[in-house]
VEXLUM-96546 format. One record per residue (C-alpha): residue in one letter; x, y, z. Coordinates in steps of 0.1 Angstrom, whole numbers, plus 5000, padded with zeros to 4 digits. Layout:
aXYZ/...
REM end
This chain:
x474615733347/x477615673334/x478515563298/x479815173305/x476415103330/x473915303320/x471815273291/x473515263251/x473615593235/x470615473214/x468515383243/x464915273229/x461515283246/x462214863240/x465014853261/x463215103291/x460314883290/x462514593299/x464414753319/x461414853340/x459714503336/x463514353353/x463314613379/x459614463391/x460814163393/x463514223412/x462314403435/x460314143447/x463413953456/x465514223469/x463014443489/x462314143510/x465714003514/x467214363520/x464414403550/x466014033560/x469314103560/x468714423583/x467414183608/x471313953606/x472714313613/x470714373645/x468714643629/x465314753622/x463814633588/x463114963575/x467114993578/x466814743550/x464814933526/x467015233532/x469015003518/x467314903488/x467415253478/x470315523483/x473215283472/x471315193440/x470715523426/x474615633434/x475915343417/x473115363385/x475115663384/x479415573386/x479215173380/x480615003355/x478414683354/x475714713340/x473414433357/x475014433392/x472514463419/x474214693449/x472014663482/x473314403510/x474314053510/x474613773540/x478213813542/x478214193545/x474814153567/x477013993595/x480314153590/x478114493599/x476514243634/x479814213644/x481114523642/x478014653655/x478114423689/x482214533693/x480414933707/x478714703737/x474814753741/x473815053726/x470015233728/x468015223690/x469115563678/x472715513684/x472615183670/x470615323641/x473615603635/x476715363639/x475015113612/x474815443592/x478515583603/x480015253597/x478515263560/x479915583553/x483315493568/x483115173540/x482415373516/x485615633522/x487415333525/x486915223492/x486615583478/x490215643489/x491115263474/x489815413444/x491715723443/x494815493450/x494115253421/x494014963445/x491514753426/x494014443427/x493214453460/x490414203453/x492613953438/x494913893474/x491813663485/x492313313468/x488913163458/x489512843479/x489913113509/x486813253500/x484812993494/x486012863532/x485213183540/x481813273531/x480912893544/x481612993577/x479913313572/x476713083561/x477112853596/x477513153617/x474113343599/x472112993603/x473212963642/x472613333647/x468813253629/x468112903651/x466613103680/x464313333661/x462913003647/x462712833678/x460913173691/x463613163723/x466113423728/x469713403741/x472513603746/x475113593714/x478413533730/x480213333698/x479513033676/x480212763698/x478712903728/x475412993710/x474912643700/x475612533733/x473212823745/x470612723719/x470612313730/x469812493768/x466612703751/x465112393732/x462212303760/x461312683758/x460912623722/x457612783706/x455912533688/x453812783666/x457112983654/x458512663649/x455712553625/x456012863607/x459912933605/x459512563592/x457012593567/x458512943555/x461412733545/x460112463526/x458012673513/x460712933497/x463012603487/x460012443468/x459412803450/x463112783443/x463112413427/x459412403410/x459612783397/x462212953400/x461213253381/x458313333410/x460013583434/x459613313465/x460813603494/x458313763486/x455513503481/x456913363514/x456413703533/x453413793522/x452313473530/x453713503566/x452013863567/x448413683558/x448713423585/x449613603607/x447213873610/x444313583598/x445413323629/x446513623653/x449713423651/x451113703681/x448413633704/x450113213704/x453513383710/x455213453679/x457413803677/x456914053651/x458714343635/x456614523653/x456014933644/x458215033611/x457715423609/x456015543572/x458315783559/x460915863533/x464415823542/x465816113561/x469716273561/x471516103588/x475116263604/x477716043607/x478816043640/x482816103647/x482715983684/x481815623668/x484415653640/x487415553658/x485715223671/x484215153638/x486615193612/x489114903614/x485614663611/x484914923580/x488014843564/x487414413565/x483914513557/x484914683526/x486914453511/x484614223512/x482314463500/x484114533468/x485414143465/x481814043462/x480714303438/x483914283412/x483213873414/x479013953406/x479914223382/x482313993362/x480313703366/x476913833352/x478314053319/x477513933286/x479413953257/x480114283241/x479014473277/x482214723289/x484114493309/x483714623353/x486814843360/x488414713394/x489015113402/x486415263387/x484115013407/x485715103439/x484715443433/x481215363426/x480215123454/x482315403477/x479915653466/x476815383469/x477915343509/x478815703511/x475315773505/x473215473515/x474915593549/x474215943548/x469915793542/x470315583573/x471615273548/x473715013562/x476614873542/x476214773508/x477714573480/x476714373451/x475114033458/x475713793435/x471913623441/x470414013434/x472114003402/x471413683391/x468213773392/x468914073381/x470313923345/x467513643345/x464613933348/x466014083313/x467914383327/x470214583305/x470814873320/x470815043355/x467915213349/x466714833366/x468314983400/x466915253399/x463215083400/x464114893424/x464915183449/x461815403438/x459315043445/x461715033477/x460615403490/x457215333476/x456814983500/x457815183531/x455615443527/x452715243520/x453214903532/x454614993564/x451814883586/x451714533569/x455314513571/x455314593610/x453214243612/x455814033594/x456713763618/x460413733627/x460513383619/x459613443585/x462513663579/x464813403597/x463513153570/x464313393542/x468113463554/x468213083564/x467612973525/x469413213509/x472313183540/x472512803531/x473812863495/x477213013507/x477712633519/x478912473486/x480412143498/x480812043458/x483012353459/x485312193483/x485411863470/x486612043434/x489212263453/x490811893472/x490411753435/x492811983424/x495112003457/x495011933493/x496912273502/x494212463489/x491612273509/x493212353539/x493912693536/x489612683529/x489212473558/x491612733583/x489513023566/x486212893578/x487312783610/x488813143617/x485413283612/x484013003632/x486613023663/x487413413660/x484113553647/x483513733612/x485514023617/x488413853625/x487613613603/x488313863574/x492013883586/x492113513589/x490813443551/x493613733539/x496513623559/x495813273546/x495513393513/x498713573517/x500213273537/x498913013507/x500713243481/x503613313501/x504312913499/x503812893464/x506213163456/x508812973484/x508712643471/x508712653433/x508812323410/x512412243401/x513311923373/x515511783352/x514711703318/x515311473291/x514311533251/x511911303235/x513811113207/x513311283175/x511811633182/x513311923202/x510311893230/x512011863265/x510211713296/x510011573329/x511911223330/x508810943333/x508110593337/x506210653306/x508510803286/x511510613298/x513310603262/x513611033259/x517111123258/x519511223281/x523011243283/x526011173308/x527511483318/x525211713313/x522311763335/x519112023325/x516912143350/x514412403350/x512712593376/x509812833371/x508213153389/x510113493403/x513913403417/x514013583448/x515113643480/x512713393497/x512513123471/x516713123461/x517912953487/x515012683484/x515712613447/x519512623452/x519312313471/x516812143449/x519212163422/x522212083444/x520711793451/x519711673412/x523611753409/x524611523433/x522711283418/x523511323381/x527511433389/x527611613356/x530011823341/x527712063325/x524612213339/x522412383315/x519112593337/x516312653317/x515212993323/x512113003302/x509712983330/x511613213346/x509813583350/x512913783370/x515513753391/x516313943426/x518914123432/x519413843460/x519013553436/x521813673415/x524113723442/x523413373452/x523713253414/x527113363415/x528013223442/x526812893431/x528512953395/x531813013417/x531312693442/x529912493406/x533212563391/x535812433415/x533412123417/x534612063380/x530712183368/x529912413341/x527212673348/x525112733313/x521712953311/x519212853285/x515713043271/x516113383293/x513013613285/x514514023281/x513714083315/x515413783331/x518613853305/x518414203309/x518914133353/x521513893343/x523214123319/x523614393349/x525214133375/x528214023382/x527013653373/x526313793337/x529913933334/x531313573345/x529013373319/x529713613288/x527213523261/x529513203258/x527613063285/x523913173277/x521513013249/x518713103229/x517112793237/x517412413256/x517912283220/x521212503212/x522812453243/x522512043237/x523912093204/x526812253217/x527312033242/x526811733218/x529611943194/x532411953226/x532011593231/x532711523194/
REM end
């Protein structure tokens, strides 16, 4: 393991002891929800604890983070379900080698994102985007779930549809699975609020497992697993003939992958723990994939629930995953006859619960709090996932991340100022502070972000029209929240000094940073002003206006 997840150098028989005692505990919680989320991807649950095994040993070995929990998580669960359904009905071994080809295709992906240093890449979806996103990942999971809780089947042809589909099915509802989907949930939700630190997956399960074989719960109807072979996980070829079809869903799949993991890795590290390296991460979940893939494993990342209870367990090392992928090789090859009478509605239950939690409607009433934009650019990114599917969904969520950035940078604030009487603070003219100071014939406006060719002509005509408005003689820009300017911005500076000065206005530049100056310096604009024309700060450039007035 590597030096910033594994153990300290003075790893103590202390810290391995509660390192192991974490890794019991979580296993409890991610064995069963790993076996659940195999079931949201379409594929057998043993799939699952392939999972819960192969990507956590890689990344004990290359992450960074030292609690992160790297198995499989809803969203990833039914990115992999829709890629899987784009290759048409497929028999179970093909099925079981695209799951594990599309894995290893996520896990190039972000190997060769590592290699390129593209760990930013996390940062181009928005948090309102995501939180829209994984909201409509969470309705799409609890529709796909209804009909193994109802015990009726139907053919998945899209959100919409499937609820229609599902209202068709509800007089062939079977009331047994219903009674135990049902009581699967309250049960697991009144673990979750009356002791949280029990592992309620698998209390639920093995509750579900009891009843089942006690009541002969599939004599009155109600589906099992059924057979889940008892064996350790075996090599597994990626299949090139699938590749082609699978890798643009690979590429969504991994960005979420990684986005996920860099937010639970950063979320869950304590103070004085080596901070999760964006790049270096991106090589280590690769690898996780990589290999989960090559052991049958479908697509993993780090789930931000596995971690939590990861953290709250006491882990402090990997050595934690590493338990949890021994006790996962160790439950299929012991407990694989019990686990082959697990009803299917208990599963549902468990991916229900934890599904239901990516639904955060406080999260959206904070987001409209702070600005309705941003609540519709969540709102577009959960109906893309609703309307388009998951998959497409992805590029929904990034092009409105993209598209809600792109606006920002387009339309940047632009105001004049005034100086409160008495100090040299400048500000927004208000209703409340209606006595600052301004002065006829000279007008001060700043603007703030990147000038460039998609904002400049935007922010020209804001400040043409404060000019119209103020008819001054001098105007004085305040370049301090200015980071740079284009090469187009300049030209069109130019210009405007050119057209300001037969209009009778003087074109002054106040508070540039060295970048900004150093731009201005180079451009023809920069030659015209001289350093006549340009200021250290708002406050000189008043003073020297106040001096030619004298």
């Amino acid at each position: 393991m590597n030096e910033g997840a594994r153990a300290p150098r003075a790893y103590t028989a202390e810290a391995f002891r509660a390192d192991v005692t974490a890794g019991l505990t979580a296993a409890a919680v991610v064995i069963p929800k790993a076996m659940a989320y195999a079931t949201v991807a379409g594929l057998p649950v043993q799939v699952g604890l392939y999972t819960a095994f192969a990507p956590l040993v890689a990344y004990a070995l290359l992450g960074t983070s030292r609690p992160l929990s790297v198995t499989t998580t809803t969203t990833i669960a039914i990115l992999v379900a829709g890629n899987l359904a784009e290759l048409g009905p497929v028999g179970p071994a093909e099925l079981l080698a695209a799951s594990a080809t599309l894995a290893v295709l996520v896990g190039v992906v972000l190997l060769a994102a590592g290699l390129l240093r593209l760990g930013f890449v996390a940062n181009f979806i928005s948090d309102p985007v995501l939180s829209g996103f994984k909201a409509g990942i969470g309705l799409v999971i609890i529709v796909d779930q209804i009909p193994k809780l109802l015990g009726v089947h139907i053919h998945k042809t899209g959100f919409f549809r499937d609820l229609v589909a599902i209202a068709g099915q509800l007089p062939e509802t079977s009331v047994v699975t219903l009674a135990l989907g049902a009581g699967m949930i309250l049960l697991i939700a009144a673990l979750e609020h009356f002791a949280p630190r029990a592992p309620a997956p698998l209390v639920a399960i093995a509750v579900a497992v009891a009843a089942s074989s006690w009541l002969g719960l599939p004599g009155m109807g109600v589906g099992t697993v059924g057979e889940v072979p008892r064996a350790l996980p075996s090599l597994v070829w990626p299949r090139l003939d699938l590749a082609l079809a699978l890798w643009p869903g690979a590429a969504g799949i991994a960005l979420m992958s990684f986005t996920e993991s860099i937010a639970a890795a950063r979320a869950f590290a304590q103070p004085g723990e080596p901070r999760p390296q964006a790049n270096r991460e991106l090589l280590a979940i690769g690898a996780a994939n990589v290999a989960g893939g090559l052991f049958g494993a479908m697509a993993a990342g780090g789930g931000t629930s596995q971690t939590a209870v990861n953290r709250s367990a006491g882990a402090r090392t990997q050595v934690t995953g590493v338990v949890v992928a021994a006790l996962s090789v160790s439950t299929g090859l012991v407990l694989a006859p019990l686990i082959g009478g697990m009803p299917n509605a208990a599963l549902a239950a468990v991916v229900v619960v934890y599904s239901v939690g990516l639904i955060q409607p406080a999260e959206f009433r904070e987001i409209r709090r702070f600005r309705r934009t941003e609540t519709a650019w969540a709102f577009i990114a959960l109906g893309g996932v609703a309307v388009l599917g998951t998959l497409r969904g992805i590029v929904v969520a990034v092009v409105a991340s993209l598209l809600s950035l792109a606006q920002q940078a387009y339309d940047p604030p632009v105001y004049a100022l005034g100086r409160k009487r008495g100090t040299d603070v400048f500000r927004p003219p208000s209703a409340e502070h209606s006595d600052d100071e301004t002065w006829p014939g000279l007008l001060l406006v700043r603007t703030e972000g990147r000038l460039f060719f998609a904002n400049a002509q935007r922010v020209g005509d804001k400040i043409w029209a404060l000019i119209e408005a103020a008819r001054p003689s001098v105007l004085v820009l305040d370049c301090s929240g200015v980071s740079d300017f284009e090469y187009t911005a300049l030209k069109m500076l130019n210009e405007a000094d050119e057209s300001l000065r037969r209009s009778g206005v003087t074109l002054w530049l106040a508070a540039l940073n060295p970048e900004a100056f150093a731009a201005i310096e180079r451009s023809k604009v920069g030659q015209a002003l001289g350093h006549g024309r340009m200021f250290f700060n708002l406050q000189r450039a008043v003073e020297q206006f106040e001096r030619s007035r004298r």
